[in-house]
C-alpha positions as CSV (number, residue, x, y, z in Angstrom):
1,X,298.1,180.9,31.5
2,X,301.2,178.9,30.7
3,X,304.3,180.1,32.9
4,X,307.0,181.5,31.3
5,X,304.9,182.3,27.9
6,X,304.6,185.9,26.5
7,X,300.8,186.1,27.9
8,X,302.6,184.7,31.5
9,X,305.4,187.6,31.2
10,X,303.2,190.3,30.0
11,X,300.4,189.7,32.8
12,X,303.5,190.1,35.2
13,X,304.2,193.4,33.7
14,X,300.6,195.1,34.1
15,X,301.1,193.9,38.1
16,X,303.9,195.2,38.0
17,X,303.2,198.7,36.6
18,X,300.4,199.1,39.2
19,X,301.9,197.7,42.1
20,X,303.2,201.1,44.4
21,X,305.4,198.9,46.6
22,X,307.1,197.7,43.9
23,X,307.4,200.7,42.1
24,X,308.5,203.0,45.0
25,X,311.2,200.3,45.9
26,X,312.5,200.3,42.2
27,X,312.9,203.4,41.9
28,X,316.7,204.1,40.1
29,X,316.7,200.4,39.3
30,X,317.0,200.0,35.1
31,X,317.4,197.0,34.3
32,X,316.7,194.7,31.5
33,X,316.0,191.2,32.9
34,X,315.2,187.5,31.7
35,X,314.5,184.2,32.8
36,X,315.7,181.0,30.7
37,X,314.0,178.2,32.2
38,X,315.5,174.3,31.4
39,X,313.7,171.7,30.8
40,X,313.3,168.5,32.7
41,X,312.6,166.3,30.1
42,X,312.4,163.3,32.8
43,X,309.5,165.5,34.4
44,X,307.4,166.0,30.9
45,X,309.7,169.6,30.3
46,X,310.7,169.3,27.0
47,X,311.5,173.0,26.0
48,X,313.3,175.3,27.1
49,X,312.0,178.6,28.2
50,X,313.1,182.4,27.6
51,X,311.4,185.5,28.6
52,X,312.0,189.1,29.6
53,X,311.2,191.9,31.0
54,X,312.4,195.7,31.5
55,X,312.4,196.9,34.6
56,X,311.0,199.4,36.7
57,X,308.9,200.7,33.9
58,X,307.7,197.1,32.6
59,X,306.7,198.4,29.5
60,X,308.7,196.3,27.1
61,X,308.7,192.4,27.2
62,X,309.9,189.5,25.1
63,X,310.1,186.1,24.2
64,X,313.7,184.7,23.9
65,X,317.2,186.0,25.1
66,X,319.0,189.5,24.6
67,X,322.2,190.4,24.1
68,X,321.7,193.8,25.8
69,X,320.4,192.3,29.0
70,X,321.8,193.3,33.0
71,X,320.5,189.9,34.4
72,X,320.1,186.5,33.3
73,X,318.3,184.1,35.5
74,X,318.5,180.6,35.1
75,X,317.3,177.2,36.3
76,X,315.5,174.6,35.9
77,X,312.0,174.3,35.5
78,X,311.3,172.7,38.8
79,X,313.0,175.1,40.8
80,X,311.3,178.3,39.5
81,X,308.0,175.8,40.3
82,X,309.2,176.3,44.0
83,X,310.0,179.9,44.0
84,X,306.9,180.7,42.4
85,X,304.9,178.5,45.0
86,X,306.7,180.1,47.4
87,X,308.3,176.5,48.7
88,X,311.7,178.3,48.5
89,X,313.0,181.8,48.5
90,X,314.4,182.8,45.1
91,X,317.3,184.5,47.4
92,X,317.5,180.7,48.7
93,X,317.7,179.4,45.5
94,X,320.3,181.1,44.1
95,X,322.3,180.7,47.0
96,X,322.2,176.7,46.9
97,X,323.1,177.5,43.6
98,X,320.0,176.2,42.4
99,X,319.5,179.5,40.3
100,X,322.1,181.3,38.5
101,X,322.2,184.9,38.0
102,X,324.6,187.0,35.9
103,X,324.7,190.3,36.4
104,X,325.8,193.4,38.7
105,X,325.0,190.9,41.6
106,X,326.0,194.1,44.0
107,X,323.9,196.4,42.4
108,X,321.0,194.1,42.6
109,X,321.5,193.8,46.3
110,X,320.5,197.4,46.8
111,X,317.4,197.0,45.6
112,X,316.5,194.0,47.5
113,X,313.2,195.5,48.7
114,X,312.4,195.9,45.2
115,X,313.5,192.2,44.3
116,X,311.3,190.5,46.9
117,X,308.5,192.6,46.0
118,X,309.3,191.7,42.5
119,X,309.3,187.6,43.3
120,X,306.2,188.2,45.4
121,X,304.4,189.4,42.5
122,X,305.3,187.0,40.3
123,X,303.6,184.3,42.8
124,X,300.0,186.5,42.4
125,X,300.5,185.9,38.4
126,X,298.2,183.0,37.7
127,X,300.4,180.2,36.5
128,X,299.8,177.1,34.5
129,X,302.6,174.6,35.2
130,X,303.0,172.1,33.0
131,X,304.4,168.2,33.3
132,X,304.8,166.4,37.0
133,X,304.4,170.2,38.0
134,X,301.0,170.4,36.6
């Protein structure tokens, strides 16, 4: 399935929903989160991406951005391609600064358990790349 697409977003949230670890570690943390992905248009990434997800309960997701959301994660195209084939840690990334987050960065850090669960999930979602990624 195309990454980043509602199908992409939604099959993350039935993993999600299933997935104990995750769940036990999330526990307390309410959050509404998205992605907005850039494009590389040098790299055959024309659009850019938006997608969310409410968190722990993974019930709700979305295509495009919300005003009411906790954190906003953004990058380019390439990089999430790294994270998501585990060629660098998303914590890595966003400290080179290669990701952005805004949000209750503190808060976040409580539940890191909970976040690297979360990123390791997202690497068992099947994932069509598209462009030089493909």
């Amino acid at each position: 399935m195309l990454t980043f697409s509602k199908e992409w977003i939604d099959a993350l949230a039935e993993k999600l929903k299933v997935d104990d670890e995750y769940q036990k570690a999330a526990e307390g943390f309410n959050a509404i989160f998205q992605f907005i992905v850039e494009p590389e248009p040098d790299k055959g990434i024309t659009e850019r991406r938006e997608v969310g997800i409410k968190l722990p309960e993974c019930d709700e997701t979305w295509e495009g951005i919300r005003d009411d959301a906790n954190y906003t994660m953004s990058g380019k195209y390439g990089i999430y391609v790294d994270v998501l084939k585990g060629q660098i840690g998303a914590t890595k990334a966003i400290a080179m600064r290669k990701l952005k987050v805004k949000g209750n960065l503190a808060n976040l850090l409580k539940f890191k358990r909970a976040i690297d669960r979360y990123v390791e999930v997202l690497g068992e979602v099947p994932s069509e790349f598209e462009g030089d990624y493909a």
